[in-house]
C-alpha positions as CSV (number, residue, x, y, z in Angstrom):
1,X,159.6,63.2,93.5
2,X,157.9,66.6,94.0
3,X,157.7,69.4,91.5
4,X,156.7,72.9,92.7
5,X,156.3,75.4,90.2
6,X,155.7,78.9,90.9
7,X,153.2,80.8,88.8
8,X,153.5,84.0,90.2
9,X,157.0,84.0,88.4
10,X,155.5,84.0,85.3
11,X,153.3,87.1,85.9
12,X,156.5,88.7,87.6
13,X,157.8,88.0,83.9
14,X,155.8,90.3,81.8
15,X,153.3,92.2,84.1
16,X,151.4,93.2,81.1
17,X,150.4,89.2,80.5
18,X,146.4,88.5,80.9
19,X,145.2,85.8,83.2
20,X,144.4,83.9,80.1
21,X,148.1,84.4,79.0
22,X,149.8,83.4,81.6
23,X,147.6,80.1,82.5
24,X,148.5,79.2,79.1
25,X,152.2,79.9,79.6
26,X,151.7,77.5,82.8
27,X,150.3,74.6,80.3
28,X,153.4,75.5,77.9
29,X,155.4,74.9,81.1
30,X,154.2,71.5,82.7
31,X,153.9,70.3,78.4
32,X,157.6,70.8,78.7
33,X,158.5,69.7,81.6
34,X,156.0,66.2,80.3
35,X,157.9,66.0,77.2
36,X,161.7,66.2,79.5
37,X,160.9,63.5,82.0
38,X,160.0,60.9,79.0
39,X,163.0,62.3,76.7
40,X,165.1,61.4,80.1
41,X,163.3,58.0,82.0
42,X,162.1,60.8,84.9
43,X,161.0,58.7,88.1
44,X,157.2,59.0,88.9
45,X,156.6,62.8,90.3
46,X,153.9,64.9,91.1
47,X,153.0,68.5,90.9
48,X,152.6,70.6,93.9
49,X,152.1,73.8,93.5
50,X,149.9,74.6,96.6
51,X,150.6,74.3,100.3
52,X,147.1,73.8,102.1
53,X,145.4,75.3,99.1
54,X,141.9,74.8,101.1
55,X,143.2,77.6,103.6
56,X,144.2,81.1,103.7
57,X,141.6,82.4,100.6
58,X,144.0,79.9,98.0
59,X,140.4,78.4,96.6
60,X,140.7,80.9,93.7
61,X,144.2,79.6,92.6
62,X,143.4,75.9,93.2
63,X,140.6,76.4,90.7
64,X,142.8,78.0,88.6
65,X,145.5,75.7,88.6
66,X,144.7,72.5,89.6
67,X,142.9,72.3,85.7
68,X,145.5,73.0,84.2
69,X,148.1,70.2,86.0
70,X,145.8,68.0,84.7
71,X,144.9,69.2,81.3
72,X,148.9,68.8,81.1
73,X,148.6,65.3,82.7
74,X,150.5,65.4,85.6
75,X,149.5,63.9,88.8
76,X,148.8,66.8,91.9
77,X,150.4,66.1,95.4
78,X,149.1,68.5,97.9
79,X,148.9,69.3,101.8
80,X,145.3,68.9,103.1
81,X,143.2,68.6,106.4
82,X,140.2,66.3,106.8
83,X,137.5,68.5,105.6
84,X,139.4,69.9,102.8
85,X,138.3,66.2,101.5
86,X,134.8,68.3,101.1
87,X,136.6,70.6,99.2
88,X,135.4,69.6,94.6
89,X,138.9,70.9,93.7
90,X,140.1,68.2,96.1
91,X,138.7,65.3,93.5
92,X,141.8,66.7,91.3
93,X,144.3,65.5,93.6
94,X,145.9,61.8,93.5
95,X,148.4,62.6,96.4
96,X,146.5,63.7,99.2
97,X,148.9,64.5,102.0
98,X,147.2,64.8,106.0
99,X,148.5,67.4,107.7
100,X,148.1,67.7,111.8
101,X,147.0,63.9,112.5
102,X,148.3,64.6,116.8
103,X,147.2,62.1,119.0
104,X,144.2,64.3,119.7
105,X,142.9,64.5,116.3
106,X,143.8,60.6,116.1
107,X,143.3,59.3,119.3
108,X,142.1,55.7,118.5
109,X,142.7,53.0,116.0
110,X,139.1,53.9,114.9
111,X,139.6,57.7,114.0
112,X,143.2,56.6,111.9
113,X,140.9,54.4,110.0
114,X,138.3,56.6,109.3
115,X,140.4,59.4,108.0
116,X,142.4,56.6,106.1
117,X,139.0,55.2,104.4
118,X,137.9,58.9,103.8
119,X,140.7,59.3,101.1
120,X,141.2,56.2,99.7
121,X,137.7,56.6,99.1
122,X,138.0,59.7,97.4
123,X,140.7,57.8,94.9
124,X,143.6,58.7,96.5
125,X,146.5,57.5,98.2
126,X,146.9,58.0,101.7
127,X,149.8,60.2,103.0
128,X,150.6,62.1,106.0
129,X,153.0,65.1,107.3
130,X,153.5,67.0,110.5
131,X,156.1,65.8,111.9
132,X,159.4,68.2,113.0
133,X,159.1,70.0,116.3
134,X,159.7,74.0,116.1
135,X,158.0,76.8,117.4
136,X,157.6,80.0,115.4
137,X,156.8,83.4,117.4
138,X,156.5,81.5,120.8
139,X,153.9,79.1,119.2
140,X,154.8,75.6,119.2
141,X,154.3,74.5,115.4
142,X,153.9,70.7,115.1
143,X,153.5,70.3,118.8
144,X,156.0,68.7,121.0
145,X,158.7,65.7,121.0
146,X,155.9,62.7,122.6
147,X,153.4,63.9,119.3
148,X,156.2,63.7,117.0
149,X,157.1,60.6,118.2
150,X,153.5,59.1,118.1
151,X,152.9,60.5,114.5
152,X,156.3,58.5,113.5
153,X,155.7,55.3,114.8
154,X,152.1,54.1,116.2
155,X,150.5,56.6,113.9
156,X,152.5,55.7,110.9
157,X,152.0,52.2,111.8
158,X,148.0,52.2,112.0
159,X,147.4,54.3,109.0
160,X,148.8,51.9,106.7
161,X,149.9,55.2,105.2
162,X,151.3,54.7,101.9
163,X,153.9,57.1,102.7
164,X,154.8,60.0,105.3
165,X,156.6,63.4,104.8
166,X,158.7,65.2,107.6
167,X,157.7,69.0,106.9
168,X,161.3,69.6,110.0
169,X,162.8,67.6,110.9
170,X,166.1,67.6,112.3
171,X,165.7,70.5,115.2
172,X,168.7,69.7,117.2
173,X,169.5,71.5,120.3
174,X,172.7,70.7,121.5
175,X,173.6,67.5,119.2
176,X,173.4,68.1,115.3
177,X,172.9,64.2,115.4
178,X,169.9,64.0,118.0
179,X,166.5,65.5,117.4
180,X,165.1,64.5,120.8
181,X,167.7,65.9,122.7
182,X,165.5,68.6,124.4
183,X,165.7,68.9,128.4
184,X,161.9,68.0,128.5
185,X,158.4,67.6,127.4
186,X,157.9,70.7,125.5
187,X,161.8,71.6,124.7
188,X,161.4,74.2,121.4
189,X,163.6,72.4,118.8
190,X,164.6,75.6,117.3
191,X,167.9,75.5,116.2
């Protein structure tokens, strides 16, 4: 299970609140929500506060918050590419999630091992997302219905992932109960 708590409601909150204040009303927060999922036998879950924190200028807020989830002792599930392994922050994480493995990023058994070896090296487990064909402004997003269908079998099957999440999935075009109903290779699977 995946938590995702939003910080920059707490800020919205009280305005006034220093950085100092509200990091420490984030602790408060994920102490709380600790104390809950013991008082009620929670399943395992993870914190994930950050979509592809090593992008877009989010280094400031993963150094900011990722301390903090652990101070708390929660475990940190996050979106990542390969290099973002580089990334120190990145040690913090236990669930490091592989975004945009497509055939051409993992075009032999080789390369799936590599990136596999990469972070379980780095003391993680080794997930994976991407798959769910849609385009956004004219651009497809997670490529086309033959990558989609690579990433969920042959590449699921070599990683030896320990687990996969769809990001979209069910893009139907005419059937609600088909997602690779398109007319052809590069069918948009907007809705």
């Amino acid at each position: 299970m995946l938590l995702a708590p939003d910080i920059a409601h707490i800020k919205q909150s009280n305005p006034k609140a220093t950085a100092d204040e509200v990091n420490q009303a984030y602790l408060d927060i994920l102490l709380e929500l600790k104390k809950l999922a013991k008082q009620h036998n929670w399943p395992d879950y993870a914190i994930y506060s950050i979509d592809e924190p090593f992008c877009h200028q989010r280094h400031a807020l993963v150094n900011r918050l990722y301390p903090i989830e652990k101070q708390s002792g929660h475990k940190i599930y996050t979106t990542i590419g390969a290099n973002d392994l580089l990334e120190p922050a990145c040690s913090l994480v236990d669930f490091k999630c592989m975004n945009n493995v497509y055939y051409s990023d993992m075009p032999t058994k080789a390369a799936t091992e590599q990136l596999r070896k990469k972070v379980l090296d780095s003391g993680a487990d080794f997930w994976w997302y991407g798959t769910g064909c849609y385009s956004r402004n004219g651009v497809m997003e997670d490529c086309n219905i033959i990558m989609n269908r690579f990433m969920l079998g042959l590449f699921h099957w070599r990683s030896y992932a320990t687990g996969a999440w769809c990001w979209t999935f069910c893009r139907p075009v005419a059937s609600q109960f088909n997602d690779f109903d398109g007319t052809d290779f590069w069918t948009k699977k907007d809705q």
